[in-house]
N, C-alpha and C positions, 0 to 999 in steps of 0.2 A: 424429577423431570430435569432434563439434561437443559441446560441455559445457554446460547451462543449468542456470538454479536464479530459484526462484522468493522475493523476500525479504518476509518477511511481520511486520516489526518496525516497519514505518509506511510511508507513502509517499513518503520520503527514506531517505536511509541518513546520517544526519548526519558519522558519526565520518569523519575519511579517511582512516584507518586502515584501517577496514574496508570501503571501498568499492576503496581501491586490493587488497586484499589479495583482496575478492570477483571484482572488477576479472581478475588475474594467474589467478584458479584456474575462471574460466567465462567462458565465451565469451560469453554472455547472461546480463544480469540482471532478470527482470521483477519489474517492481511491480506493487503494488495499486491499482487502479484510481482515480480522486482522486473521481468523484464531482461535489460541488458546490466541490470547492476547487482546482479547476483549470477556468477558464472556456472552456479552449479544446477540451476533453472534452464528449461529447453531454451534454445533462443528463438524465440518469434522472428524476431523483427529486428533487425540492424540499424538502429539509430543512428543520423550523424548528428553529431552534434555541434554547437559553434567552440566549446572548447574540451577536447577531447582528454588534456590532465587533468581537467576539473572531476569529470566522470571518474578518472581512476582513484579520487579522493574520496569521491563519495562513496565507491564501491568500496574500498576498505571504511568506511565509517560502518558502512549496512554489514559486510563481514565479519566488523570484531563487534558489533551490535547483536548479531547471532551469534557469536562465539559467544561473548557474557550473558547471553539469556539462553544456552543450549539445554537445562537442565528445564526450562519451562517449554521449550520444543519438544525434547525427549520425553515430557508427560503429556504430549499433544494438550497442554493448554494453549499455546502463542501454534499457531498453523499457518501456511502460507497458500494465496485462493491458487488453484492451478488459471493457466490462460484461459480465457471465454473462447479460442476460437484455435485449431492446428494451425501451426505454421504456413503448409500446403496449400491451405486455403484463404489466406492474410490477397486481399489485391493490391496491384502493384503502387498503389495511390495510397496506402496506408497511412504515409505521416501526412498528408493534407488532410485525409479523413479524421484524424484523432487534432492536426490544427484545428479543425471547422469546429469541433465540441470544447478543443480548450477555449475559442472566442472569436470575434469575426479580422479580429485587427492581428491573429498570429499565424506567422510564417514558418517558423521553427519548433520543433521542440528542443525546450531547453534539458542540460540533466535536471534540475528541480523538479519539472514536472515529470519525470520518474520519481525521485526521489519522496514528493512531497503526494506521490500518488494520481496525480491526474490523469496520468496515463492509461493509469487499471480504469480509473472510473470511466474515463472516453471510451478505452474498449471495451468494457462493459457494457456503457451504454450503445455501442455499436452491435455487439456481439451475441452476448449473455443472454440464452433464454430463461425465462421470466424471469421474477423481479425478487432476491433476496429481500431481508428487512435491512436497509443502511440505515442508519442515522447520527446525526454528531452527537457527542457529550453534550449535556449543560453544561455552563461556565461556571455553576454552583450547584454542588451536591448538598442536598438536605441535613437535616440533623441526623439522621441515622450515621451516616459518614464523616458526623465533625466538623460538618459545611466546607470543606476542603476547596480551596479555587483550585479550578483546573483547568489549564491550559485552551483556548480556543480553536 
């Protein structure tokens, strides 16, 4: 039986810790969709942001993050989710609608929250028909694993 799991802690998995350890216990790992920080992904939605260098730093962390892990993309173990919704069909009110789900108090999207995933998850929860299985990691893996802290 084929094992998947959906990781919702950003769109890298930085530690390798916990990517080899997600890696050994699923067969698939998708991520969250990049958005405007992966150029090779449709573009939805044209972000502005308030600092527009900051985004070209991140989008080369998230690129050479794919480039050092392309050998676990190319066995379709690490996958990346496609957008919950076409372009065509995004309303014109988009970044207040994904504001309203990141909190009541935000104005902006910042690059982090691409980065750090919020975005996928807002549109998701906007978008996405039915309901995948998300769920975070423990903070502690059992004896089977060595008890290994992992990241929150």
């Amino acid at each position: 039986m084929s094992e998947n799991c959906t990781y919702i802690d950003g769109l890298m998995i930085d530690n390798p810790q916990t990517l080899t350890i997600l890696s050994l216990l699923y067969d698939k790992i998708s991520l969250p969709h990049p958005y405007d920080h992966d150029p090779n992904c449709e573009e939805i939605m044209r972000i502005s942001f308030d600092n527009e260098g900051y985004r070209e730093i991140e989008r080369r962390w998230y690129r050479d993050w794919k480039k050092s892990n392309k050998e676990l993309f190319d066995a379709g173990v690490l996958d990346v989710l496609p957008a919950p919704i076409a372009a065509q069909s995004l309303p014109r009110d988009i970044e207040s609608m994904i504001c309203l789900k990141l909190g009541p108090n935000k104005r902006r999207i910042s690059t982090s929250d691409v980065l750090e995933g919020r975005v996928a998850i807002a549109m998701h929860a906007l978008y996405a028909e039915g309901t995948p299985q998300i769920s975070r990691l423990p903070k502690k893996v059992g004896p089977p694993l060595l008890g290994l802290d992992l990241p929150s």
